[in-house]
Each structure stands twice: as structure tokens, then as C-alpha cells.
C-alpha positions as CSV (number, residue, x, y, z in Angstrom):
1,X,12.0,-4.9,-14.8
2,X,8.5,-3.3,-15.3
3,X,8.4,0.1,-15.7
4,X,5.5,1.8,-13.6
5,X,3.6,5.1,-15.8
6,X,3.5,8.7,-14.3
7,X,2.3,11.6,-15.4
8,X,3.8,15.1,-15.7
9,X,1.5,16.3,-12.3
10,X,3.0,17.3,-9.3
11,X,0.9,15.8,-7.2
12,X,-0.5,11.7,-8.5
13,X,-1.7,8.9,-6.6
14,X,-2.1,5.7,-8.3
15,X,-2.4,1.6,-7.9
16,X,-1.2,-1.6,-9.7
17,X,-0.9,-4.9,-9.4
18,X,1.9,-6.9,-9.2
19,X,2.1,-10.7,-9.0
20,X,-0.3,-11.2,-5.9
21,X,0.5,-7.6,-4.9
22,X,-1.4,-4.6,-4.3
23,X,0.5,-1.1,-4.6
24,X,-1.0,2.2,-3.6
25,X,1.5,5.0,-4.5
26,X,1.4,9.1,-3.8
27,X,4.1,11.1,-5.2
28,X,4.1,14.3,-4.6
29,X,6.1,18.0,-5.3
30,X,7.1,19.5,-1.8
31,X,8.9,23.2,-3.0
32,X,11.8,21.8,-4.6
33,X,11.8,17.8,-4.8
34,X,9.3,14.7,-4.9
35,X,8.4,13.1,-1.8
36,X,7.2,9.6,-2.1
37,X,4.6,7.4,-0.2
38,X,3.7,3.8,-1.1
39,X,1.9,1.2,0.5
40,X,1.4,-2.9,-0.4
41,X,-1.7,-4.5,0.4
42,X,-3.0,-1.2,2.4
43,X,-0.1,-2.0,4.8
44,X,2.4,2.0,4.7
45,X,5.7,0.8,3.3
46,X,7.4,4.2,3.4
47,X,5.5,7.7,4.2
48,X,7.0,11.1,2.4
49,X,10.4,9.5,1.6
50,X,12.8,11.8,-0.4
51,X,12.6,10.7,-4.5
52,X,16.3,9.9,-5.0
53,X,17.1,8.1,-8.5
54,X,19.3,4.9,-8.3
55,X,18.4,3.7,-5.1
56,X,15.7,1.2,-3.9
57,X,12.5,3.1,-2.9
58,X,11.7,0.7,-0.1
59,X,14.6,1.7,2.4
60,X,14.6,-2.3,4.1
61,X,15.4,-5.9,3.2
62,X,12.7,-6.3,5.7
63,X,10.2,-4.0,4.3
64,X,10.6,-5.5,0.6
65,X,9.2,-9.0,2.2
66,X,10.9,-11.4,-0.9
67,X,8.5,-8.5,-3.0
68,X,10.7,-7.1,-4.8
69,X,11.6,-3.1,-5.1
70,X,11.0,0.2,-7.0
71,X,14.0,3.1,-8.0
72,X,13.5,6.0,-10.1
73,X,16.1,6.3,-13.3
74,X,16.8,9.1,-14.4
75,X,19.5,10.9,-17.0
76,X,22.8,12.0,-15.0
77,X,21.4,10.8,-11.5
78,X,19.3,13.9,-11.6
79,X,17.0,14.1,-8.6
80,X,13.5,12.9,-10.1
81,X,11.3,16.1,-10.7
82,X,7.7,15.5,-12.0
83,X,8.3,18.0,-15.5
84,X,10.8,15.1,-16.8
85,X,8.8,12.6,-16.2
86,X,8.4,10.3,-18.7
87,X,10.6,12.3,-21.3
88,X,14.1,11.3,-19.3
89,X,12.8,10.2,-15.9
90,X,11.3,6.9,-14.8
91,X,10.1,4.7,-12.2
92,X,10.7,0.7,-12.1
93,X,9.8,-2.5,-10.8
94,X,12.8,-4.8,-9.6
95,X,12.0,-8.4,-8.8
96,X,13.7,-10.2,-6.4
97,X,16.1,-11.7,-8.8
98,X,17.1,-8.3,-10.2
99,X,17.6,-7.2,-7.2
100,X,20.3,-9.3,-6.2
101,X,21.7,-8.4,-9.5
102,X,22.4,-5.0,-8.9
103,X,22.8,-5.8,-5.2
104,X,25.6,-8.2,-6.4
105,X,24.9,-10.8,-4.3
């Protein structure tokens, strides 16, 4: 697992590298939650997707492409909100092979 840095901003876009991968990610306050948008190697993965924590980010085996995946942590299963950020909040990077750990398969 990799864990990916945010700030404390309501609004950040940022990029990193990843094996031979390119990620563009916006994340994003919308009135009461964080809205997610990331693309890999300028091609749109997932466009204003509800921040949930616990779950994959990238909604589709298809979608992840044997690239792994990315879930937000967070204390209690609290909805990510950009204020905890950092302090109890965080955003990771799943390989394949930890994927199918937590998948169970």
C-alpha cells in the first residue's frame, strides 16, 4: 500500500506516478461531501464520484486494467471530509495483489 498526500483544501488537484502510470486526481468539497475525479494516462477513470471510505475508488474490475486501486481510510468509516485530512483521514494505493487480499479472492 502507498499512501497518496492531501492537503487540508477543499478543492486540490494533483499527479503521481505509479509504476508506468500516470494519475491526474481532483477532489473537491461539493456543500456537504468530497467528490472525486481521477484520470490514468489522460484517459477519465471516474468523473465527480461520491468520496466514500472503505471502498475501491475506481468503481470497475474493468476500469482498474491489472492497475491496481485507490480507497480513502478513515477513523469509524466516517465519510472523507477535507478538514481531517491527514490528521485521521487518508487516501491509498492498492496493488493488484492487495487487492485480491481484501477482495478475498
Amino acid at each position: 500500500m502507498i499512501e497518496i498526500p492531501l492537503s487540508n483544501d477543499p478543492s486540490q488537484s494533483f499527479s503521481i506516478q505509479i509504476d508506468d502510470n500516470f494519475y491526474n486526481f481532483r477532489i473537491k468539497n461539493t456543500l456537504s461531501f468530497m467528490v472525486v475525479s481521477i484520470a490514468r494516462n489522460d484517459t477519465q477513470l471516474i468523473s465527480n464520484s461520491r468520496a466514500m471510505a472503505g471502498f475501491q475508488l475506481i468503481p470497475y474490475r474493468y476500469l482498474e486494467n491489472g492497475e491496481g486501486n485507490f480507497a480513502f481510510i478513515t477513523q469509524d468509516n466516517e465519510y472523507p471530509f477535507y478538514t481531517e485530512f491527514e490528521k485521521n483521514q487518508y487516501l491509498f494505493y492498492l496493488n493488484n495483489d492487495e487487492l485480491e487480499l481484501v477482495r478475498g479472492t
